[in-house]
Structure formats: structure tokens, C-alpha cells
C-alpha positions in Angstrom: -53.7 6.1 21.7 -55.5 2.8 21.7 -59.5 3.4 22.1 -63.0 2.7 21.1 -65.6 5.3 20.1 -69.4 5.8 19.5 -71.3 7.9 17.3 -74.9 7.3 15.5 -74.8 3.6 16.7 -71.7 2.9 15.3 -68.3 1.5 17.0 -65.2 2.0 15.7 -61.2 1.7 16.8 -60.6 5.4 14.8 -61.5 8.5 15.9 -64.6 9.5 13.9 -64.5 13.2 12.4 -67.7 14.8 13.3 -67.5 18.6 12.6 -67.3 21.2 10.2 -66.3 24.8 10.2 -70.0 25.9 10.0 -71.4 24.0 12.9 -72.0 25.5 15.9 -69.9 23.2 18.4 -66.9 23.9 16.0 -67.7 27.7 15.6 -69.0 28.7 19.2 -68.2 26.1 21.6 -71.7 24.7 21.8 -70.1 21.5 23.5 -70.2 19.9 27.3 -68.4 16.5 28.2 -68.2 14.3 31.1 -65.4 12.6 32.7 -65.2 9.1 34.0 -62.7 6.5 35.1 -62.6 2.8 33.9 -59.7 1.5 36.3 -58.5 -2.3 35.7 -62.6 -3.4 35.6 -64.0 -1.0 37.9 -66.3 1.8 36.8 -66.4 3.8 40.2 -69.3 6.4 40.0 -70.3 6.1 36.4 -73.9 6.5 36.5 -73.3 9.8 38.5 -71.0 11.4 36.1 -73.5 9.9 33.4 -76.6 12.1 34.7 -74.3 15.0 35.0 -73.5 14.6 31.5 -77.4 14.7 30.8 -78.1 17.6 32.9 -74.8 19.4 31.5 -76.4 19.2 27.9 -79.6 20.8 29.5 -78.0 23.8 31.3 -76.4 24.5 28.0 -79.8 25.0 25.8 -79.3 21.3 24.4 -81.5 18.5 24.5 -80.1 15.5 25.6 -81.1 12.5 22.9 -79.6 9.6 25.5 -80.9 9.3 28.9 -78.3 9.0 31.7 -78.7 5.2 32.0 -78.5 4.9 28.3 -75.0 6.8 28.3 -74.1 4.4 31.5 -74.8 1.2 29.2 -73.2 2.7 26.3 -70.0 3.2 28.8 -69.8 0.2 30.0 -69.6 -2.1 26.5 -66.8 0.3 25.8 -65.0 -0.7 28.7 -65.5 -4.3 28.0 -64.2 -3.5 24.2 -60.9 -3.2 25.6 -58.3 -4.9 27.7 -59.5 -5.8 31.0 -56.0 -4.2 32.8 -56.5 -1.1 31.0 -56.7 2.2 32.9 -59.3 4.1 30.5 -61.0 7.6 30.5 -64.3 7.2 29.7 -65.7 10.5 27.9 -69.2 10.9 26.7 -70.1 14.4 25.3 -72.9 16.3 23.6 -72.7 19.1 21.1 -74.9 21.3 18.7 -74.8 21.1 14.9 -76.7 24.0 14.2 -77.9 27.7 16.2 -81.3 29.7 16.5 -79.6 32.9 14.2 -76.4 34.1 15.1 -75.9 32.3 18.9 -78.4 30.4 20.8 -77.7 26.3 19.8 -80.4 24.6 17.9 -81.6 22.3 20.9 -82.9 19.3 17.8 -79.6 19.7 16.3 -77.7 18.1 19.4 -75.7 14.7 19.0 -74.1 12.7 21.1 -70.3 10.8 20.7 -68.6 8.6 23.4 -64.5 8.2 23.5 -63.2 5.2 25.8 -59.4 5.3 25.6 -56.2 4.5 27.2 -55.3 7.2 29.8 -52.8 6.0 32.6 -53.3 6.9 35.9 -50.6 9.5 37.3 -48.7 8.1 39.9 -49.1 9.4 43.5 -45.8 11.4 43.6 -46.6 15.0 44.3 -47.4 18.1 42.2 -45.8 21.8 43.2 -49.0 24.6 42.9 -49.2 28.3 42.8 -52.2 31.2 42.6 -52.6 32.2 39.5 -54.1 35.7 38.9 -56.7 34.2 36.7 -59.9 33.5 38.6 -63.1 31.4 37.8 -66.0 33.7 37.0 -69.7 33.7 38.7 -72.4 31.7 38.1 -74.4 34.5 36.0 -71.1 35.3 34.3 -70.4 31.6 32.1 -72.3 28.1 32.2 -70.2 27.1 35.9 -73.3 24.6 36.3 -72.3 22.9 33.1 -68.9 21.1 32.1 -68.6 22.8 29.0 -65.9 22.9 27.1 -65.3 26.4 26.8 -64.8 26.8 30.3 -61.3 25.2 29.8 -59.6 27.7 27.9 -59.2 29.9 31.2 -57.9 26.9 33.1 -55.4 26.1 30.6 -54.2 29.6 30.6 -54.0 29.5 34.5 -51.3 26.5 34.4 -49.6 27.4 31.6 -48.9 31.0 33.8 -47.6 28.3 36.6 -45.6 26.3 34.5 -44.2 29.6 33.4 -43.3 30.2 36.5 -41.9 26.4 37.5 -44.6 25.2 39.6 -47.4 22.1 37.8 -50.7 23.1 38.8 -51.9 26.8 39.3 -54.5 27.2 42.5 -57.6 29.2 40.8 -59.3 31.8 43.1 -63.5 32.2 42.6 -64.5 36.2 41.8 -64.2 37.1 45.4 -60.6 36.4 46.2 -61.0 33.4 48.1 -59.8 30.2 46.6 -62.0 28.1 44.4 -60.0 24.6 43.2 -56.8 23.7 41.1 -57.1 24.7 37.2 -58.4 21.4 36.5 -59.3 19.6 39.6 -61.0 20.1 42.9 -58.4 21.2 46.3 -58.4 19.8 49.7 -56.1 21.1 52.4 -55.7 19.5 56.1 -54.5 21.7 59.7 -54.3 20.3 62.5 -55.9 16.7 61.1 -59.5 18.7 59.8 -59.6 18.6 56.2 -61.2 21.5 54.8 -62.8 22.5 50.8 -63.8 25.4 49.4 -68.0 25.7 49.9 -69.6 25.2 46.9 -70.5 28.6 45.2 -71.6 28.2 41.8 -68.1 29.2 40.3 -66.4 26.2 40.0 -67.7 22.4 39.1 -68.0 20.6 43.0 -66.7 17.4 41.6 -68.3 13.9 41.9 -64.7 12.8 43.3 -65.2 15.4 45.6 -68.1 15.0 47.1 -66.8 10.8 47.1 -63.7 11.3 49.3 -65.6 13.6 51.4 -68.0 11.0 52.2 -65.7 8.5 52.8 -63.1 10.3 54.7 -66.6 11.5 57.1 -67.0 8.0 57.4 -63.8 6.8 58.6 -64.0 9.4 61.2 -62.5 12.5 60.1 -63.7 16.0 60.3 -64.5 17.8 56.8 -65.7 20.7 56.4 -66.6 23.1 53.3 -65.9 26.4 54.1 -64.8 29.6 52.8 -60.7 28.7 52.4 -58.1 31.7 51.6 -54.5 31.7 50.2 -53.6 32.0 53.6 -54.7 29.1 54.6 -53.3 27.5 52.3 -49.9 28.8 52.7 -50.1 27.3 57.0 -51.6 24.2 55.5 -49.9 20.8 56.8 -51.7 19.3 53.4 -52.8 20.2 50.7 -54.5 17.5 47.9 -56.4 17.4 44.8 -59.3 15.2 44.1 -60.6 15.3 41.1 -61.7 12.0 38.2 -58.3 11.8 36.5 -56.0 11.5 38.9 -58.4 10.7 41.4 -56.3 12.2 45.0 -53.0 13.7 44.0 -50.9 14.6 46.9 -48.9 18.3 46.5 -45.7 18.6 47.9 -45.3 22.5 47.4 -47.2 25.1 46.9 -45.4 28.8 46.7 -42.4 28.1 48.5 -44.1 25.9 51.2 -42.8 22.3 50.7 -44.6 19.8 52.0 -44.2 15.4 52.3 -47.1 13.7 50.9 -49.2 13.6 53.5 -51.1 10.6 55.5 -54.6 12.2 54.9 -53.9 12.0 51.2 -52.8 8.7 51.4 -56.0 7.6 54.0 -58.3 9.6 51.2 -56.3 7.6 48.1 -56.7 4.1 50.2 -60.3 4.7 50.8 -61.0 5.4 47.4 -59.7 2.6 45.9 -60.7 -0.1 48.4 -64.4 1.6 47.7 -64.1 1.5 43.9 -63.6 -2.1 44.0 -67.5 -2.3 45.0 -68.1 -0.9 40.9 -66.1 -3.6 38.8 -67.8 -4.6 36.3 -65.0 -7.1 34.8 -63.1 -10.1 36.9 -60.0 -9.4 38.7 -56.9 -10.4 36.2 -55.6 -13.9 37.4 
């Protein structure tokens, strides 16, 4: 995997080994990371997942030793380190070294590393999904305002139970029943052309994606709402989409044993997103 990385002021093309069995990040999972997207020269909403990187590392019992629009800077010579066609995840992270006795991270002990690497976007072709019994927990239950690494674990368990059970993607429900996003991305369903999202509740991460297709699907005219939405819903559904940084709108095309054709407010919400990220290149169109 072809990339560029960051660490104590240093570049490098190999993956720099940071961590030892008696550091706290290694030993108890004192680490958050961001997510962005460098897509043939355009950066679309980097400084916004750069600030929630900052404020991640807070909401964890860090302190942050880059500001946001340091991070942002530091992002963007990555990008221009490699290829301009390149489809790149950009991933800048914090983590802890050492703790306050047995637990609490050593806020002066936090460090900062950046990964820019080759990460190909998935192609627009569908996904199957199916609830999982696994659900995300309350905010006063795990750091849900954070995205921190440890929170992934019970995502990855969630699709590996749907993959068990031949679906791709498991539909996570929040600690009251109702549902609360796809294991790793945020969901969008459509009925009768209003596309609704689960309301924001403080147990799952409302996505920057999210809240970017919303604005730009409001814009062109369509009705979205965030609402409470339940597996029943989503079983009626005449869409159902994910949003989310990676794969940026994802159309499914089953979920249970509803089968669905990729729909055209997917394909609007894909369009829109991509004539809008064009506004964030920061390198020349290829000739």
C-alpha cells in the first residue's frame, strides 16, 4: 500500500513503528483518529474532519499538541506527496504514551501521527444489510462523542455476524431499539421521495458526510428529515443508502430479504456530492 506518513516532523514512505506494549494507546486504547478523503485533487471537507480530530483528542482526556488548521496543512502536503490521480484516505490520529496510575491517559504524553495512503473508492454497486443484535451504547456508557478507536471493535463484530449470515453490512440499532447507522457508516432511507436519518442522539458519530449530503440534497429541493427511524421502516423503505467518508453514498440493494435497485435519490445524493467536492481541489485536473 503506497503512502506517506508523519510523525515528530518527520516524512517518510514506511510505516513508522510508534508503540510499545507498555504504552497506554497500545495497552488501553487511549487512541482517536479521523477520517478524510483526498479524491483525484480534491480534499472535500478537510478542515471539518480536522477540528473533529482536535476536539476527539479532547473528549478523550488528551491534549491536542496540533491545532485543527495545523493538522489541515499537514494533510494537504501529504496529498501533494503523492500522485495527483490517486484516491487517498487521509488519517490523522492522536494517542497517549503514558496514564495517571492504572487508567486515566497522561494528557502531556499525547502525540500525534498522520497516514496518507492509497485507498480506492468502492464502486457504486450496491451492498445487501441486515440488523445485527449488537447495538451502539449511550453517550454515558463509552466516548460516542469521540472517534476513538476502541469503539470499533463492536462494529466489527456487528458485520462479521452479517457476513455470517450472507448479507455485507449489518444495520446497528442505538440502546433503545430504534435504529442508529450501518456498522461503519451513517444510513439514509427514502419513502415516498422524503429522505429520512436517524436524529442525532449521542450514540452513534453524526457524520460530516452526513450532515454534507443532507445539506445538499435540502438544497436541491428535497425533503430530509432526522427523525426517530425503526426496522420497520426500513423494511417498507423504497431506498435505503449509506453516507459516510469512505465510500462517500453507497446505494443498498437489499436489506433482509427486501431487494431493492439502486435508487435515483442515491444517485442525485452521489451526483451532488461530487459536483460539490470539486469546489475543495487543491491540485489541477489531470490533462
Amino acid at each position: 500500500m503506497a503512502g506517506v506518513f508523519w510523525h515528530l516532523g518527520n516524512w517518510s514512505t514506511e510505516e513508522p513503528k510508534v508503540l510499545g506494549p507498555m504504552d497506554h494507546a497500545f495497552w488501553l486504547g487511549s487512541v482517536i483518529f479521523d477520517g478524510a478523503r483526498a479524491i483525484r485533487g480534491t480534499v472535500p471537507d478537510l478542515d471539518l474532519h480536522c477540528r473533529r480530530c482536535v476536539q476527539s483528542a479532547r473528549n478523550m482526556l488528551m491534549e491536542p499538541t496540533m491545532t485543527a488548521e495545523q493538522i489541515e496543512e499537514l494533510c494537504r502536503e501529504g496529498v501533494r506527496r503523492m500522485p495527483p490521480d490517486a484516491e487517498l484516505y487521509i488519517r490523522p490520529m492522536f494517542f497517549v504514551r503514558r496514564g495517571l496510575g492504572a487508567a486515566q491517559p497522561d494528557p502531556e504524553s499525547t502525540e500525534f501521527i498522520l497516514s496518507v495512503y492509497d485507498a480506492p473508492l468502492p464502486p457504486a454497486t450496491g451492498f445487501s444489510a441486515i440488523t445485527a443484535p449488537f447495538r451502539r451504547p449511550a453517550a454515558d456508557m463509552a466516548p460516542t462523542d469521540s472517534k476513538a478507536s476502541a469503539l470499533y471493535p463492536n462494529s466489527a463484530r456487528a458485520t462479521a455476524w452479517a457476513k455470517k449470515h450472507g448479507f455485507d453490512m449489518a444495520v446497528v440499532l442505538d440502546e433503545a431499539g430504534n435504529v442508529a447507522e450501518f456498522a461503519s457508516a451513517n444510513i439514509m432511507m427514502v419513502k415516498d421521495g422524503v429522505v429520512m436519518t436517524p436524529a442525532a442522539n449521542g450514540t452513534f458519530l453524526a457524520g460530516i458526510t452526513r450532515a454534507r449530503i443532507m445539506d445538499l440534497l435540502r438544497r436541491s429541493g428535497r425533503e430530509v428529515r432526522e427523525c426517530i427511524v425503526t426496522t420497520a421502516m426500513l423494511d417498507t423503505a423504497d431506498e435505503i443508502f449509506a453516507t459516510g467518508n469512505f465510500g462517500k453514498v453507497q446505494p443498498c440493494t437489499r436489506y433482509a430479504e427486501n431487494h431493492m435497485q439502486p435508487g435515483l435519490v442515491a444517485a442525485e445524493a452521489r451526483r451532488l456530492y461530487f459536483d460539490w467536492a470539486e469546489e475543495s481541489r487543491i491540485l489541477p485536473k489531470a490533462a
